[in-house]
Phi, psi and omega in degrees: 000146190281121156035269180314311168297312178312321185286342183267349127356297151296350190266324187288297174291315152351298181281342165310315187287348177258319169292326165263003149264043138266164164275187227252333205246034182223144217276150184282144207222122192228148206242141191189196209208173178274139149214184173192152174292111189246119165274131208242140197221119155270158180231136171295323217255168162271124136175216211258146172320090181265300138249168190238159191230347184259141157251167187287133194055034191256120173303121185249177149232200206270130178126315189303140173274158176285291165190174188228145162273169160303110189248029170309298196303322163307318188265340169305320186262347183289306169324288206294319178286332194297296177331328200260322167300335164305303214296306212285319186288335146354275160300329163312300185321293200305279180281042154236353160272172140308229159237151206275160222288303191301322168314314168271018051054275177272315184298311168315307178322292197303299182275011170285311171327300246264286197307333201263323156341287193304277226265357165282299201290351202250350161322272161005281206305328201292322199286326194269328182275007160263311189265356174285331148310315145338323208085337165293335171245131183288180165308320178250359161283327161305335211258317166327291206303315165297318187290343160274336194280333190286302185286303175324281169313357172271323180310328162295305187288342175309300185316309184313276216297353208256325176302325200267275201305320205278010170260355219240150149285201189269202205263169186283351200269349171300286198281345146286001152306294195297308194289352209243326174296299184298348151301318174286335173304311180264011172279318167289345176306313210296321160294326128352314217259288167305312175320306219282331195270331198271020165249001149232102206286121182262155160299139183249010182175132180312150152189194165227137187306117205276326188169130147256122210278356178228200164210148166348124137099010182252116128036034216269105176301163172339167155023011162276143194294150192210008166196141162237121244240150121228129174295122218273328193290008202224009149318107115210187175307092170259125160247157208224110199226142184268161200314335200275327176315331208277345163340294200301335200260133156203172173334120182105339191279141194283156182224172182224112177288119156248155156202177195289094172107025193262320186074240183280170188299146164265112216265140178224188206211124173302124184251305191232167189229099179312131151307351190214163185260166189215133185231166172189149309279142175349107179245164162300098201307091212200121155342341184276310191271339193290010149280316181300349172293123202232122179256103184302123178245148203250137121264139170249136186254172182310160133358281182302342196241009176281310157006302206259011159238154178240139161008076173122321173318117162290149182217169200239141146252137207207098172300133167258183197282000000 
């Protein structure tokens, strides 16, 4: 038989035997033990124990770290998305601006050539439309002259229009691109980021370290528990009161706790009542028999005062009125 059941066995007959030698007018007195509640503390990721920060029975409180995996790999992609978030808001920057200053530069060079172009040709044009009455110029040296004056001024407004964009970004459906790459950028930063904290696992809640399951330099698969918490709120009193006893008892009621070296009693509060009986040895449902019947009853004591007993400690229950 394993430990525990023999010990809740002994607990069970212990408690029968102290309730039926009382009397009907002296208050009941049950004999159970400390337990707890173990919060078992995991890393989501996989990977090898890089430090461990706790020994078994070191008071922690909440925030401190515990231990860490290894994070090369982790911190290799937190780089590389932080980089890509750079890279894309860049390019964002880049098409919300114009063209760069040398650049509007040569497009300005350009429509002074143009502009200085036009008015040579449109002189040309004026000078050959004076002299075509003259005789001095045929039909088609004039029509040259309008078809250079024609092509110059189209070139100048080609320039105008090309100065006017090169002041402007880029079109929005460009820039609703861009921005939807750098949303997606930092959201992989943003994961990255988490992957990386969750290979150094911290306390979420004050106790003390009951055992740690792995050591330095081992191996931790994924979501295996690597330290187990107990948490002073998650301390109580179990205890065993037989079938004729469970009358007296319900939810809420104070019960007061002693053990050996506790000093004064610990007042703790009923939380739960089993709904099923638990017997050794099997008995018959039977007026004779139905007193060996032992009902687990759960207290819980404050916090502060939970300290001082530990796992597993017998302890004496004392019903108040």
């Amino acid at each position: 038989m394993p430990c525990h059941h023999a010990f809740r066995t002994v607990v069970i007959a212990l408690s029968a035997a102290v309730v039926a030698g009382c009397s009907d007018n002296t208050p009941a007195t049950f004999q159970g033990y400390a337990e707890g509640e173990y919060v078992h503390i995991a890393a989501a990721f996989s990977g090898t124990l890089d430090t461990l920060a706790v020994q078994r029975g070191t008071q922690i409180k909440a925030g401190e770290i515990l231990f860490r995996l290894e994070s090369q790999n982790e911190s290799a992609a937190r780089n590389e998305a932080a980089e890509r978030l750079k890279q894309t808001a860049a390019q964002l920057e880049n098409l919300k601006k114009g063209k760069r200053p040398s650049e509007l530069d040569a497009i300005r060079a350009q429509q002074a050539q143009a502009q200085a172009a036009l008015q040579l040709s449109e002189l040309q044009l004026k000078r050959m439309e004076r002299l075509l009455g003259s005789g001095a110029v045929t039909r088609e040296q004039l029509d040259q002259a309008r078809s250079s004056y024609d092509r110059d001024r189209a070139r100048l407004t080609e320039l105008n229009a090309q100065a006017q964009t090169a002041r402007l970004g880029a079109r929005e459906d460009e820039i609703s691109a861009a921005a939807a790459e750098v949303d997606a950028a930092r959201a992989a930063l943003a994961q990255a980021e988490w992957r990386l904290e969750q290979k150094s696992v911290s306390a979420t809640l004050d106790g003390i370290i009951d055992d740690t399951l792995y050591v330095q330099g081992e191996w931790v698969p994924a979501g295996a528990p690597v330290i187990s918490l107990l948490p002073p709120q998650n301390s109580k009193i179990r205890f065993f009161v037989p079938e004729a006893a469970l009358g007296a008892l319900h939810i809420g009621q104070g019960v007061a706790v002693t053990c050996d070296g506790c000093g004064t009693p610990v007042a703790a509060q009923i939380r739960f009542i089993a709904s099923q009986a638990e017997y050794t040895p099997p008995v018959i449902y039977s007026k004779e028999t139905r007193s060996k019947l032992v009902f687990m009853v759960e207290a819980w004591p404050a916090p502060q005062d939970a300290i001082k007993l530990h796992p597993g400690q017998p302890v004496d229950v004392a019903l108040k009125p």
